[in-house]
N, C-alpha and C positions, 0 to 999 in steps of 0.2 A: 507448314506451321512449325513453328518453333519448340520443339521437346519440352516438357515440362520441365526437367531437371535441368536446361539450360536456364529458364527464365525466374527461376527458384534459385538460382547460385548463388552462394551467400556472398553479401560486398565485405563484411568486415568479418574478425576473426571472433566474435561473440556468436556467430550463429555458423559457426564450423560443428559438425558433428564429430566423435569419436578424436583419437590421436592425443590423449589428453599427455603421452612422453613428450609431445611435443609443443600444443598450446595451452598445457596449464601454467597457471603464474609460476614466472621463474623459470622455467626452462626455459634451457638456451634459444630455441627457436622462437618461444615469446619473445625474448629479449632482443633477436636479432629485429624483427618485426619492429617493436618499437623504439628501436635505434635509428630508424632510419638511414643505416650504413648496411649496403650488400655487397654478400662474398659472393664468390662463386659458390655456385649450390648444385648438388645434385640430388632432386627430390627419388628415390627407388620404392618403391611396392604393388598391389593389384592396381586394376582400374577401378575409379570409383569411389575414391575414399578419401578424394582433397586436394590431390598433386596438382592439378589445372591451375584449380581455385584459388591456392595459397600462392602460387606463381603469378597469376595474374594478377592477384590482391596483392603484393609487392610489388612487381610493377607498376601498378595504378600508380605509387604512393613514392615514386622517386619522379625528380625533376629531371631524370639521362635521359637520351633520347630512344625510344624504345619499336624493339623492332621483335616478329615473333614469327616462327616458321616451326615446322611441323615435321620431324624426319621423313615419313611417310612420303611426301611432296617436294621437301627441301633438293634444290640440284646446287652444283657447285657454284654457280652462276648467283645464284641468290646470297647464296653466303659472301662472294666473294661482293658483292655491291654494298651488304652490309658491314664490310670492314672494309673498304674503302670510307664510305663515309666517316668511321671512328678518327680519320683523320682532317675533318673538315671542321668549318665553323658549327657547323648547326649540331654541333655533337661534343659540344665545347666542356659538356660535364658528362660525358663520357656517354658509351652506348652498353643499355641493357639489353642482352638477345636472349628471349624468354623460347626453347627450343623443347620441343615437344616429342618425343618418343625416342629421344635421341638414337636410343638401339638402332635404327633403320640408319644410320648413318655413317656410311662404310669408313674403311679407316685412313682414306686420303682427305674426306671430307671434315671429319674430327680434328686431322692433324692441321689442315687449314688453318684452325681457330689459335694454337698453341700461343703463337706469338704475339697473336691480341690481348690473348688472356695474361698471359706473362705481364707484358709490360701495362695493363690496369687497362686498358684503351678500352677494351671488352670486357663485361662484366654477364656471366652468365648462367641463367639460371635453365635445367633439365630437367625433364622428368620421363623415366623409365617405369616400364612396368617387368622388366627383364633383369636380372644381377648387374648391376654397373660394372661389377668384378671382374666378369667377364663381360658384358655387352658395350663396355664402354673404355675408351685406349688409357692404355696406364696413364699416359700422362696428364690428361687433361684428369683423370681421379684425384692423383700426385697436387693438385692445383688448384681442386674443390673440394670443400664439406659435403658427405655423402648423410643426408637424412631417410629412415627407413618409413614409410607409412603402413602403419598395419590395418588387417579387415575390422571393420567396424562392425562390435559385438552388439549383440541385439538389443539389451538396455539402450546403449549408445544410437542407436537406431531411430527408436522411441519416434524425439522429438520431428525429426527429419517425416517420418512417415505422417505425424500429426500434421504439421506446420503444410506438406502436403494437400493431404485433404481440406483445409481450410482454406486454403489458397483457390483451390477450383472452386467450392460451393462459395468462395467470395468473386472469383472471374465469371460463375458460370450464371451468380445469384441465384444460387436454389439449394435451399437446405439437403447437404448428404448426410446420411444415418448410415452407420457403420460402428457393429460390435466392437469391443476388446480384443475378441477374437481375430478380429480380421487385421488390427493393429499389428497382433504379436507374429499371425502364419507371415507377415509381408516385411517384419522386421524380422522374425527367424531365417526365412526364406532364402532371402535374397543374396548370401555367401558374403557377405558384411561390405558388399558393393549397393552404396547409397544412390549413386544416379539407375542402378537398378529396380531397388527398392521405391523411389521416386515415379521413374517410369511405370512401375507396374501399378501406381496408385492410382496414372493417367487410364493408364488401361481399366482399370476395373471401374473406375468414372466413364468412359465411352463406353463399356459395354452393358451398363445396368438401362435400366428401361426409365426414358426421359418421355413417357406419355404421361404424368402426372407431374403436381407444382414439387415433386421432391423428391431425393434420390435414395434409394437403399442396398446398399453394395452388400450382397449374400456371400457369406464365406464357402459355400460350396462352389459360387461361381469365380471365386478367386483364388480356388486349388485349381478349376478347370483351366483360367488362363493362363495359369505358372506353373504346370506340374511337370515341366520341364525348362523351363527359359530359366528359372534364379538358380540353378546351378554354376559353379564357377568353374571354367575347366578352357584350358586350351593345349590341344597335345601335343603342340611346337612346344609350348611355352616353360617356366620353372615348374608350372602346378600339378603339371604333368609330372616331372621328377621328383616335386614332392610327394605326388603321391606315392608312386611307385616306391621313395626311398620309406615314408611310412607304415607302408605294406611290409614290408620289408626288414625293417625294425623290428615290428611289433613283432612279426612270428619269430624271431630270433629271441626277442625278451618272450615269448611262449604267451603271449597278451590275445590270447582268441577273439576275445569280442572287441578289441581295437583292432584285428587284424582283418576280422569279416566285414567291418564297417570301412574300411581302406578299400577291400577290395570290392565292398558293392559299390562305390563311387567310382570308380573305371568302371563295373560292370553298365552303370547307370549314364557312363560316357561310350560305351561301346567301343573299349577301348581293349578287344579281345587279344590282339598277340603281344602286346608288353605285356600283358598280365600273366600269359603263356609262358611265355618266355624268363621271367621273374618268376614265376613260380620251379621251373623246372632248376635253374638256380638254386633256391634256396634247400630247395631236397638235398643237393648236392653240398651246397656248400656249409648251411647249418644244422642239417640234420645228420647228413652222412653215413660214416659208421658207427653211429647209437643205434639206428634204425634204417640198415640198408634197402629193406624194401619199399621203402617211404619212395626209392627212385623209381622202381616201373610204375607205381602204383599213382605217382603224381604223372606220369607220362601217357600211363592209359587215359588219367583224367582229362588231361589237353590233351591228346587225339579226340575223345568221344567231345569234348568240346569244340574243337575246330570242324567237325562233322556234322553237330548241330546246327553251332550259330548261335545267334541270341534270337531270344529270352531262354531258350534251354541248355545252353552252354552256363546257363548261371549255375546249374544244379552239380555238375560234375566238381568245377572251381568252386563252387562254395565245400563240398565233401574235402579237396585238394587241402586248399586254405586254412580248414580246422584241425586236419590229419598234421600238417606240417606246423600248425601252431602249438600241439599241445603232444606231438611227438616227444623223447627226448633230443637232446643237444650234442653235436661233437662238430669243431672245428678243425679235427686232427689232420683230415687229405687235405684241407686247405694250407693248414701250416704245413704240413710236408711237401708239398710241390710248390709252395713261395719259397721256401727251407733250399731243397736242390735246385730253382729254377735262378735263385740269386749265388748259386756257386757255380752254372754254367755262365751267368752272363757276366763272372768275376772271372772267366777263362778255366777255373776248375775243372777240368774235364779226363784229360788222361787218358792213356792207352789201353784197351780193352785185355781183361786179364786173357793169357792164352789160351784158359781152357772154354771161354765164352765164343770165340773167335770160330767164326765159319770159314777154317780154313781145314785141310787135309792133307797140307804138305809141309817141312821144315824144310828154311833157306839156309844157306852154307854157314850164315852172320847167327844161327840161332845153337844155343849152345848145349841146353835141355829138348833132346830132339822130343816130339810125340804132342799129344792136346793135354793127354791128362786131365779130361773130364771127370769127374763122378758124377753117374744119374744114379738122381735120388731116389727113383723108386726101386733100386737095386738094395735100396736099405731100411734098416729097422724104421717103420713108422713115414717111410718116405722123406727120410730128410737125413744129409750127411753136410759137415762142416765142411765149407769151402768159400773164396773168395769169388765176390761176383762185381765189389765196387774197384775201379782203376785203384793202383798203386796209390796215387795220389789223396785219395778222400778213402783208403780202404776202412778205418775207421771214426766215418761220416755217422752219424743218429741225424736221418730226418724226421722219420716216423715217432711220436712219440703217444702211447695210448689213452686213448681220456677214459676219464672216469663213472663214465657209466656201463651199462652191466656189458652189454653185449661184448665189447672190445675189453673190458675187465675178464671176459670170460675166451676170448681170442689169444688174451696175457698170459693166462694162465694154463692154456694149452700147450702154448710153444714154451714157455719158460720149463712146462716138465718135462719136453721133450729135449730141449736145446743142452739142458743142464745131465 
């Protein structure tokens, strides 16, 4: 049987849900649309939210000869049939190749297309659900308009989920009764992925009880059959990095309750060692020395969480998460070893002073014989002045103190001893 959300796909651009940057009056992609002249295009965003649609609704509506293939499946063999033809009679106003996921499509097979595309012969439109920036060869980007489609927010939703149910209780002829409520959890729900949202409306029509002349779709029973499917999440994928990167963020801008909400979404994808792994990160890197024990104390938390597992490894990372959200802030070891690690790989480096040098013997060529160490614990307070960076960068400042208390209080230590 044919997916609901197949047989609902809107023909014209009046019953496109959501993307109004792109088809409200006057923007450019309206306008490209009713010009009836196509560029090369490359559609980029989630699934679910029009790219198909708009692709093949422009196609429809050119007189080129049209041809459509699918990275997923696409072999070189196919492509290469489809640009042969660009040079035939039956292709005499050119060929539209409407290509679909293009990402899957390594980078001999892209490069194929260059010279079609170049010279007008090939006219092509893509759609990714992966950055074209990078999932896609510079050059063919260099040679299309890259369009972004965003999630379809839940207002925008609305109609789609309506137009839905109507559609069945007029395929199925029998009146469905369905809350408000039920409207908004399937338009909230569904991660602003419409052929989702769509689907799930089939589902909660098949599963409501069809022994009477009519239908009553219960919102309890349509948390029970989504209370994991409308999450949007794939851990190849960008969504993945985005989360991670706004987990990320957030505890860095000290944003707790956007950081705990970041992290229950991996939690809720069971996506336990990036979050491990990024969390022990960020102890170090934004927290640092404001609060240096924020490091074992987020590493006990991922040990007792990898020990767990989920659902009880939530409890530790969630502790983890808030501690480092609403910690103080120091980027200082970060800037001190980007600081010296960009003046060893600028050749900076230099000959180790002599008195650091695990040696115990002077050669003939040395003219200050002996090491000439001072150990510091020979002196007041444990510390005497002496040279420990190369000739070269002897005075180098990588380290420089930040401003909260602990390492203000580190400052102030040495500075009365030093002086």
């Amino acid at each position: 049987m044919i997916p609901l959300a197949e047989r609902l796909r809107p023909q014209n651009i009046e019953d496109m849900v959501g993307q109004p940057h792109l088809f409200a009056a006057g923007m450019p992609m309206r306008r490209i649309i009713e010009s009836g002249q196509v560029p090369n295009m490359i559609f980029y965003g989630p699934s679910g939210v029009g790219k198909t649609t708009l692709a093949r609704m422009i196609a429809d509506q050119t007189d080129m000869s049209l041809h459509k293939l699918n990275g997923t499946t696409a072999s070189v063999g196919d492509i290469r049939d489809i640009l042969q033809e660009s040079n035939s009679l039956f292709a005499s106003n050119g060929v539209l190749l409407y290509l679909d996921e293009i990402q899957y499509l390594n980078k001999k097979q892209q490069q194929s297309l260059l010279e079609y595309i170049e010279n007008g012969s090939v006219t092509l439109i893509a759609s990714t659900t992966e950055n074209p920036y990078f999932a896609v060869f510079n050059a063919i980007i260099s040679r299309s308009t890259v369009f972004e489609f965003k999630p379809v927010t839940q207002e925008q939703m609305y109609p789609a989920v309506m137009r839905a149910f109507r559609f069945l209780a007029s395929e199925q002829n029998i009146p469905i009764h369905y809350s408000p409520e039920v409207v908004s959890y399937i338009a909230a729900g569904c991660g602003g992925d419409v052929r989702k949202a769509i689907n799930t409306v089939e589902l909660s029509v098949l599963a409501a009880d069809h022994s009477q002349n009519e239908l009553n779709i219960e919102l309890d029973a349509v948390k029970a059959l989504t209370q994991r499917s409308n999450m949007r999440y794939d851990r190849d994928g960008e969504q993945h990095y985005d989360l991670l990167s706004a987990l990320h963020k957030s505890i860095r801008g000290s944003d707790e309750n956007a950081a705990i909400h970041y992290a229950a979404r991996l939690m809720e994808a069971g996506d336990l060692l990036p979050l491990c792994r990024r969390l022990l990160c960020i102890a170090s890197e934004d927290v640092g020395l404001a609060y240096p024990m924020a490091i074992p104390i987020v590493k006990a938390a991922v040990d007792t969480a990898l020990q767990l597992g989920f659902p009880e490894a939530r409890l530790p990372l969630a502790n983890a998460v808030i501690l480092l959200a609403t910690a103080p802030k120091s980027n200082s070891a970060y800037l001190a070893i980007d600081a010296a690690s960009a003046d060893i790989r600028a050749g900076l480096s230099g000959d180790f002073p002599r008195a650091l040098q695990n040696v115990h013997f002077d050669g003939a060529d040395v003219k200050e014989k002996g090491q000439h160490y001072l150990y510091p614990h020979d002196y007041p307070n444990h510390w005497v002045q002496q040279q420990y960076l190369p000739n070269t960068l002897k005075n180098r400042v990588y380290y420089h103190y930040g401003e909260n208390k602990a390492e203000q209080s580190a400052k102030a230590y040495w500075e009365k001893i030093k002086k």
